[in-house]
C-alpha positions in Angstrom: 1.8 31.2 -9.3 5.1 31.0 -7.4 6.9 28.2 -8.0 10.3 26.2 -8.0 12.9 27.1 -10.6 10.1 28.5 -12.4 8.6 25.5 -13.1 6.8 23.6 -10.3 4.7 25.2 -6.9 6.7 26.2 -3.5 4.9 23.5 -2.3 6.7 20.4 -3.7 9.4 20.1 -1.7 7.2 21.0 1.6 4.7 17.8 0.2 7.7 15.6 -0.7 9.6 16.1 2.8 6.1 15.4 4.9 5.4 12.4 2.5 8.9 11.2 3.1 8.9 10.7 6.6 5.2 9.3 7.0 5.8 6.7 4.6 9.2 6.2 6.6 7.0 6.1 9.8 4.6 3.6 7.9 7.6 1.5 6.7 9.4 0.5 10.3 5.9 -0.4 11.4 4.7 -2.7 8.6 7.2 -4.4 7.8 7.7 -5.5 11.5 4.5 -5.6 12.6 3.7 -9.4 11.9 6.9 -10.4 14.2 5.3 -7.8 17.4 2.1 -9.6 16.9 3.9 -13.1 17.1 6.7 -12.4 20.2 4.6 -9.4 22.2 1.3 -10.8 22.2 2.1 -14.8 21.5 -0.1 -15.2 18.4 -0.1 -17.7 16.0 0.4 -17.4 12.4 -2.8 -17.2 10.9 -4.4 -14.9 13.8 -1.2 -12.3 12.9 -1.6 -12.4 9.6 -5.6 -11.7 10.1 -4.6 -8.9 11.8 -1.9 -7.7 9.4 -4.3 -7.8 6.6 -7.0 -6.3 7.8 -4.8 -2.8 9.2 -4.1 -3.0 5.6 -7.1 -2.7 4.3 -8.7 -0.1 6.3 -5.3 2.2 5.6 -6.9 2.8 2.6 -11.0 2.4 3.4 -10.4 5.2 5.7 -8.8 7.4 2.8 -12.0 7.6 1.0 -13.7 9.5 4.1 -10.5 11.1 4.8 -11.2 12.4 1.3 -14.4 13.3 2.5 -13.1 15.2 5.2 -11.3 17.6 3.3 -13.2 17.9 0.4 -16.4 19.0 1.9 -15.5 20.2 5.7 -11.6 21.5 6.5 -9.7 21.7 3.4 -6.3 19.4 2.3 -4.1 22.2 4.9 -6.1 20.7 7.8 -6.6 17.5 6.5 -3.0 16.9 6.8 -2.2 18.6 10.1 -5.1 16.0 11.6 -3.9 13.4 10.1 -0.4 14.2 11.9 -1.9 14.7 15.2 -3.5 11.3 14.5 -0.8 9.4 13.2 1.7 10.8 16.8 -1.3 9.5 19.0 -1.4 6.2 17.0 1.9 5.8 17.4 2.7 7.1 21.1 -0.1 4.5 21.8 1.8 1.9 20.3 4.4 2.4 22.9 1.7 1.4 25.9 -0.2 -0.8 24.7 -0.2 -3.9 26.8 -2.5 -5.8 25.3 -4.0 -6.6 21.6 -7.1 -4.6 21.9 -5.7 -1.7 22.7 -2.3 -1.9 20.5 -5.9 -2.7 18.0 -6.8 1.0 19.1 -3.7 2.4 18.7 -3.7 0.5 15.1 -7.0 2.2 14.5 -5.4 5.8 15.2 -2.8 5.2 12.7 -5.4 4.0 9.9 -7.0 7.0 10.4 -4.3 9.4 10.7 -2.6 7.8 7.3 -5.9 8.4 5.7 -5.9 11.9 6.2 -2.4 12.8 5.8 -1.2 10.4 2.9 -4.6 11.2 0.9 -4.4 15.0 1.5 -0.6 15.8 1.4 -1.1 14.3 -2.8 -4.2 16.4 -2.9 -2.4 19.7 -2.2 -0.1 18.9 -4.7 -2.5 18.5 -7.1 -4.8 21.3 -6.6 -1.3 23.8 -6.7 -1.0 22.9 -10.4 -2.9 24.8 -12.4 -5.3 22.5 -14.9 -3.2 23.0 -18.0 0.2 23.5 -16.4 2.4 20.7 -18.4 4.8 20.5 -15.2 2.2 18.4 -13.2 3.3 14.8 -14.6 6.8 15.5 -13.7 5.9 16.8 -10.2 4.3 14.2 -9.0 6.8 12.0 -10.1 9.5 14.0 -8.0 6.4 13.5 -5.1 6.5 9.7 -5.9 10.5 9.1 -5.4 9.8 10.9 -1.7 7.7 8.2 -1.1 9.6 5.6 -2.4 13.2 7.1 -0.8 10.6 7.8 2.9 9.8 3.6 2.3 13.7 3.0 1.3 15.3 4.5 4.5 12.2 2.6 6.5 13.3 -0.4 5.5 16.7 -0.3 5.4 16.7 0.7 9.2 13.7 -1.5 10.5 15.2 -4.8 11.1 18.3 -3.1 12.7 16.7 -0.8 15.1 13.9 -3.7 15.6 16.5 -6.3 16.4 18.6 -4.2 19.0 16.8 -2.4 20.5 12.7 -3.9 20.5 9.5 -3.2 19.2 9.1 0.0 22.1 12.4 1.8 19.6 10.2 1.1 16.3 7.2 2.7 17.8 8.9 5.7 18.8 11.1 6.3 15.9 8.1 6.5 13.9 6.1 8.7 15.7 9.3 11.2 15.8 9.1 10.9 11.8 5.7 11.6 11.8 6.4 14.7 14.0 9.3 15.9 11.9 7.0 15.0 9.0 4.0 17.2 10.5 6.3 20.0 11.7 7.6 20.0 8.1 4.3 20.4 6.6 2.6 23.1 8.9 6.1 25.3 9.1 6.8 25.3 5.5 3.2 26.4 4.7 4.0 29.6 7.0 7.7 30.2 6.0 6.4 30.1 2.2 2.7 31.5 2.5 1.2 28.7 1.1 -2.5 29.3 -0.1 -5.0 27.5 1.9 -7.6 26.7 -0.9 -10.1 26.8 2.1 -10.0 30.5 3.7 -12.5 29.8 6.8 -13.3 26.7 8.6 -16.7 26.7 11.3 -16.0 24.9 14.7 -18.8 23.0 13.7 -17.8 21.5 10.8 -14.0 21.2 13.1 -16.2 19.2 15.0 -17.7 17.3 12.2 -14.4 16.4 10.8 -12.9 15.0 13.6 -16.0 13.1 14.9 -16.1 11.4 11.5 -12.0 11.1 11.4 -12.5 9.1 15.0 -15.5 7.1 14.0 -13.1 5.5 11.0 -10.3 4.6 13.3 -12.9 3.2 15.8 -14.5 1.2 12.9 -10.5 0.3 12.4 -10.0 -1.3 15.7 -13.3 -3.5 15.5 -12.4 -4.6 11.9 -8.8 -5.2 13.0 -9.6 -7.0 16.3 -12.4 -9.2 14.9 -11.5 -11.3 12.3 -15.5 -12.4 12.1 -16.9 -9.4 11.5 -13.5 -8.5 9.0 -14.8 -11.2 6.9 -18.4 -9.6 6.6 -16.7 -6.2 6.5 -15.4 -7.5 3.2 -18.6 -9.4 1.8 -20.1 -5.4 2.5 -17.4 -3.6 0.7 -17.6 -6.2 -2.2 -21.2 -5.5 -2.4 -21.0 -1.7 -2.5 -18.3 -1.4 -5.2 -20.4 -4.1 -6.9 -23.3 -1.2 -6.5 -21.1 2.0 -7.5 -19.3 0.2 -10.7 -22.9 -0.9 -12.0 -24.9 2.5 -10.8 -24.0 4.3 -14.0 -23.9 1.8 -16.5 -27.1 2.9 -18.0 -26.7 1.8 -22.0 -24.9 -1.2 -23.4 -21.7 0.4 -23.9 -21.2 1.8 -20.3 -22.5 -1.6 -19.2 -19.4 -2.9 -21.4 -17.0 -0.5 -20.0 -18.1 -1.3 -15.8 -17.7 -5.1 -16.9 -13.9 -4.6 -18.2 -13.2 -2.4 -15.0 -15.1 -4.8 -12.9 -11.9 -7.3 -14.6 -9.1 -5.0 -13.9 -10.6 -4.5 -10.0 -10.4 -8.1 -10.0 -7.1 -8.6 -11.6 -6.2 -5.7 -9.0 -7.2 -7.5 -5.8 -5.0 -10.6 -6.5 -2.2 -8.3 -7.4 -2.5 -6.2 -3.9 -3.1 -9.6 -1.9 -0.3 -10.6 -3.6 2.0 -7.9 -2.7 0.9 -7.6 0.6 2.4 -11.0 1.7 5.4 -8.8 1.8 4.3 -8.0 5.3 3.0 -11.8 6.4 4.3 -15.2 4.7 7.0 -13.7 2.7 8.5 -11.9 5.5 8.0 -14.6 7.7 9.6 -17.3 5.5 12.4 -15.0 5.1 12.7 -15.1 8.9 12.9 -18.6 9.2 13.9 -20.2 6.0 16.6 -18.2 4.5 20.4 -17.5 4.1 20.5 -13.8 5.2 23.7 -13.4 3.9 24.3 -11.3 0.0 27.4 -10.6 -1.0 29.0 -11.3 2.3 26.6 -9.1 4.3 23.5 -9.9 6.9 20.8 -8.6 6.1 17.9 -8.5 8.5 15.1 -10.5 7.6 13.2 -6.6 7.2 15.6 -5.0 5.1 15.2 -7.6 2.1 12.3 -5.3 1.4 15.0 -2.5 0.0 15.6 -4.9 -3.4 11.9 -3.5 -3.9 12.2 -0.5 -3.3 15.4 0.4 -4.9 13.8 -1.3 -8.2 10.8 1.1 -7.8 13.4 3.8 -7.7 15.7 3.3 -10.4 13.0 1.2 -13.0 10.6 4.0 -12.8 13.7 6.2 -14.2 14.6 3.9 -16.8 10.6 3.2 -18.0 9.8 6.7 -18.0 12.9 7.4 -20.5 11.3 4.3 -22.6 7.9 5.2 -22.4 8.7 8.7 -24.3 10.8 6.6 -27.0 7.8 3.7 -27.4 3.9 5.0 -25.9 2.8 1.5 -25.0 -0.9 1.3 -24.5 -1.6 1.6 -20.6 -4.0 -1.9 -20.5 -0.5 -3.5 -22.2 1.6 -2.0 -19.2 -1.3 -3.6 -16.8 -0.7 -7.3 -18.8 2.8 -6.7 -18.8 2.9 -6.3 -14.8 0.7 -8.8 -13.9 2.9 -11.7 -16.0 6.0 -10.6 -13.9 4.3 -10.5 -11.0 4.1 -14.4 -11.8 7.8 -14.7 -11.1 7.7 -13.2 -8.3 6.9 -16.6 -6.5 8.0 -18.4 -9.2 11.9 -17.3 -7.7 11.3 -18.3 -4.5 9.8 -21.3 -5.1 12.5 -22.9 -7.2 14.6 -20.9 -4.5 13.4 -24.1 -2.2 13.9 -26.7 -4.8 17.5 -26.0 -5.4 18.0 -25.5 -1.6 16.8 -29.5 -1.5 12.7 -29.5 -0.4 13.7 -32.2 2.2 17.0 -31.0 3.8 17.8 -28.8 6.9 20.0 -26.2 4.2 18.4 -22.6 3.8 17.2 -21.1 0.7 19.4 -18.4 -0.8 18.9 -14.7 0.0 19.7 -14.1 -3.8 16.3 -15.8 -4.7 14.3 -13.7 -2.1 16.2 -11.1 -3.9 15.0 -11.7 -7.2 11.6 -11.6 -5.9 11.3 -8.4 -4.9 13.0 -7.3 -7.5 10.1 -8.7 -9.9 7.7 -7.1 -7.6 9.0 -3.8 -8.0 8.9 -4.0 -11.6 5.3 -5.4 -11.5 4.3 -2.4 -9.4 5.7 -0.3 -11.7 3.4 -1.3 -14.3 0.2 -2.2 -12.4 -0.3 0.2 -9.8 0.3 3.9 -11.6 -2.3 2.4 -14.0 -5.3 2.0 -12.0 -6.6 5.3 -11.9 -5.9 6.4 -15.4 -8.1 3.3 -16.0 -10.7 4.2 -13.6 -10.9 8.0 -15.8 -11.3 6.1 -19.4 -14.0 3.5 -18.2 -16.2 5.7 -16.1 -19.9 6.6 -17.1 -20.4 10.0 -16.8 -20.2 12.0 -14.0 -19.1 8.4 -11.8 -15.1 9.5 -12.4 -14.9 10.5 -8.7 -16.8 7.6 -7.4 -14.3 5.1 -9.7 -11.2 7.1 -8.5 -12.3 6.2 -5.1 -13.3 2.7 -5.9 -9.3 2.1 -6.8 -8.7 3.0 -3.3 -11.1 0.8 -2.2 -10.0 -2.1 -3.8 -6.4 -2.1 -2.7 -8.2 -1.9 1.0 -9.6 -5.4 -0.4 -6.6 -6.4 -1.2 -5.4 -6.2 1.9 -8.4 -8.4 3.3 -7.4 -11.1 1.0 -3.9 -10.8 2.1 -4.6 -11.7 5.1 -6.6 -14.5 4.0 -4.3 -16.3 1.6 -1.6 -15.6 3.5 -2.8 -18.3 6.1 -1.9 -21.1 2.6 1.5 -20.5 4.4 0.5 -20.2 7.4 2.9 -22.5 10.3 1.4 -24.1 13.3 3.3 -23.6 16.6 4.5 -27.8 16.3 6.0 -27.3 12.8 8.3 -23.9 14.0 11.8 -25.3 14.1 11.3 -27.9 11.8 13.1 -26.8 8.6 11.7 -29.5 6.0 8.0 -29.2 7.5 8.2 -25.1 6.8 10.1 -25.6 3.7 7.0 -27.9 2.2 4.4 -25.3 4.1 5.8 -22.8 2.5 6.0 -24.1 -1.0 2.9 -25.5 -1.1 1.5 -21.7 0.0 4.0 -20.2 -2.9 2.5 -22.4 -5.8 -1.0 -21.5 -4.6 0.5 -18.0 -5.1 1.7 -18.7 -8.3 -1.4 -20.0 -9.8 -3.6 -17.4 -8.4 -1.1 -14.8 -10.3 -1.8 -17.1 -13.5 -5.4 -17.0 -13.2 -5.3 -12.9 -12.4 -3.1 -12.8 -15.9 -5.8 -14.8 -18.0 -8.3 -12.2 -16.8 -6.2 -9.5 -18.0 -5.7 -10.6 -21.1 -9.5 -10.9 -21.6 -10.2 -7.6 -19.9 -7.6 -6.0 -22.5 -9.3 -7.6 -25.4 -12.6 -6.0 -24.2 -11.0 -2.3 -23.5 -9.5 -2.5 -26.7 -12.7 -3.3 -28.9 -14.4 -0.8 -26.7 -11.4 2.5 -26.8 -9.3 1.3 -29.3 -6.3 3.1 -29.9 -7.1 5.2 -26.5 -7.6 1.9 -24.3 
């Protein structure tokens, strides 16, 4: 195989680059998307937040038939280059849309492009590494800082560019990123003669793959713009992971092993509905409750979001060197992120205490902080786990259909999201009253805090069980 400095496949750097700038492109859009929702279209609260959770959550439903897609019709190559064309439609709509159902379309454009490109581009990666080829780990954690350095320069710029220049600026900025990140993909497969893994492609099975690619955004834009039939979209989901994790289970050990992943997929919604909030009530108490200013700078209410990823960053450096001095069971990394992610709101609600509950001051940017910098930290041991779960706890021959349960599940969490997020949710009376969104908000924090406390019991009892069941391999 051809490869880079001898060691990893000429198409590293081609996947890392197009990762970059789609999860720059995703970063300008999410993390403003909740304030467009509120000022274009003159939502309230909870209906944004809806909304916000449910493009979410169908970001990654539509990945498992994006999977699909490539897997059994047009190959990762395509996959990818669809996705692009997808994602610069989605985008470009953005731009036009003049009302919510069809900025809902151009929402359900972008769920299905990200499906196909973000799913794929890691796909490619993986099938360019050859089974035993000790230089995969390391790859994909090169992969994984493009993602995270794409999500760093996103944020950093988004409440700049958002702020001076509108909502119409953030919508084309990120569909020039997704061109770039498209143009990067498809030339640097020519220019290094990448192999296609998929020689010949039929124009029916062309037409198959973007007939079914359209049908998932379409089912995007009546999830998004519904909230009704969102909340039965869920119950459905529920029910068929319910069905896949229990399909298999045929003796009393398997039926052991589902139970203890059915735990972790639970522990993993309220971790994921959790994080989300970073997009909904955390974002929007930053806007209107806190001191912007750290270390004598102001920073936009968007680019808080950098303390997290700059911890995702420079943590995963430091934990990797730790994990090859101590090899800490991977269900003890899962109980280990889930009690920091308790601090998370545990920051910025003492945050409001010391800022005085009942007075006009704003909470401290240094708290806010904090918080994302326990989230990063909590991601970093939650959500690389996941999947190496999902591999140990399978019956056989369900691994695939568990992989793609993970992905699943974080969709879910991205319904609940939007559901809990609504415990902080403001009514249009209470806007510019300090004190009342300073109460609002902590009351929605330490509901936050308790459902983080309840997920962390569950782990612990989920560990007990995986490790009575796997042992010193749990």
């Amino acid at each position: 195989m051809s490869s880079v400095n001898l060691k990893h496949p000429r198409a590293l750097p081609i996947c890392f680059l197009t990762e970059m700038w789609e999860r720059f492109g995703y970063a300008i859009i999410a993390t403003t998307m909740i304030f467009i929702l509120i000022q274009r279209f003159d939502l309230n609260d909870s209906k944004a937040n809806i909304i916000v959770g449910s493009f979410s959550a169908m970001l990654y439903i539509t990945s498992v038939l994006a999977g699909q897609v490539a897997d059994k019709l047009i190959g990762y190559y395509r996959s990818v280059l669809l996705g692009g064309v997808f994602l610069i439609a989605g985008y470009t709509y953005l731009v036009f849309a003049s009302d919510l159902f069809t900025f809902c379309i151009a929402l359900g454009a972008v769920c299905s492009g990200t499906g196909l490109l973000k799913t794929n581009v890691g796909s490619y990666l993986g099938h360019s590494y050859k089974p035993e080829d000790t230089h995969r780990q390391s790859g994909f954690t090169i992969f994984y800082v493009g993602i995270n350095i794409g999500g760093l320069l996103g944020f950093s710029t988004a409440g700049y560019i958002y702020n001076s220049m509108g909502d119409i600026a953030i919508f084309v900025l990120a569909a020039i990123m997704i061109l770039i990140g498209t143009l990067t993909f498809y030339l640097g497969f020519k220019k290094l003669s990448l192999e296609l893994y998929r020689e010949s492609v039929s124009v029916f099975q062309w037409i198959l793959a973007i007939a079914i690619s359209i049908g998932g955004g379409l089912a995007s834009v009546i999830v998004i713009y519904n909230p009704s039939i969102s909340n039965l979209f869920l119950i459905l989901i529920i029910i068929f992971s319910l069905f896949v994790i229990f399909k298999g289970a045929k003796d009393p050990k398997d039926l052991k092993k589902a139970l203890s992943y059915l735990m972790f997929l639970i522990v993993a919604v309220a971790f994921w509905a959790l994080y989300n909030q970073i997009f909904m009530s955390l974002n929007l108490f930053i806007d209107r409750v806190v001191d912007h200013r750290i270390f004598g700078v102001n920073i936009p209410t968007q680019s808080f979001l950098i303390f997290n990823t700059s911890t995702v960053l420079g943590g995963g450096v430091l934990l990797g060197l730790l994990w090859k001095k101590y090899n800490l069971l991977d269900t003890y990394k899962y109980l280990i992120g889930m009690f920091i992610l308790i601090f998370m709101y545990v920051t910025v609600a003492v945050g409001i205490h010391l800022s005085g509950v009942d007075t006009q001051s704003l909470v401290s940017g240094y708290w806010v902080a904090l918080c994302y910098i326990c989230l990063g930290f909590a991601e970093l041991f939650v959500s690389a786990i996941g999947l190496s779960l999902a591999t140990r706890l399978a019956p056989r021959g369900q691994i695939g259909a568990y992989m793609g349960l993970w992905l699943v599940n974080i969709g879910i969490g991205g319904f609940v999201a939007g559901i809990i997020a609504n415990f902080a949710a403001i009514s249009d009376n209470n806007i510019n009253n300090i004190i009342e969104l300073k109460h609002v908000y902590l009351h929605g924090f330490n509901i936050y805090i308790s459902i983080a406390v309840i997920a962390f019991v569950i782990t612990m009892v989920a560990t007990f069980f995986i490790k009575k069941l796997l042992g010193d391999d749990a």
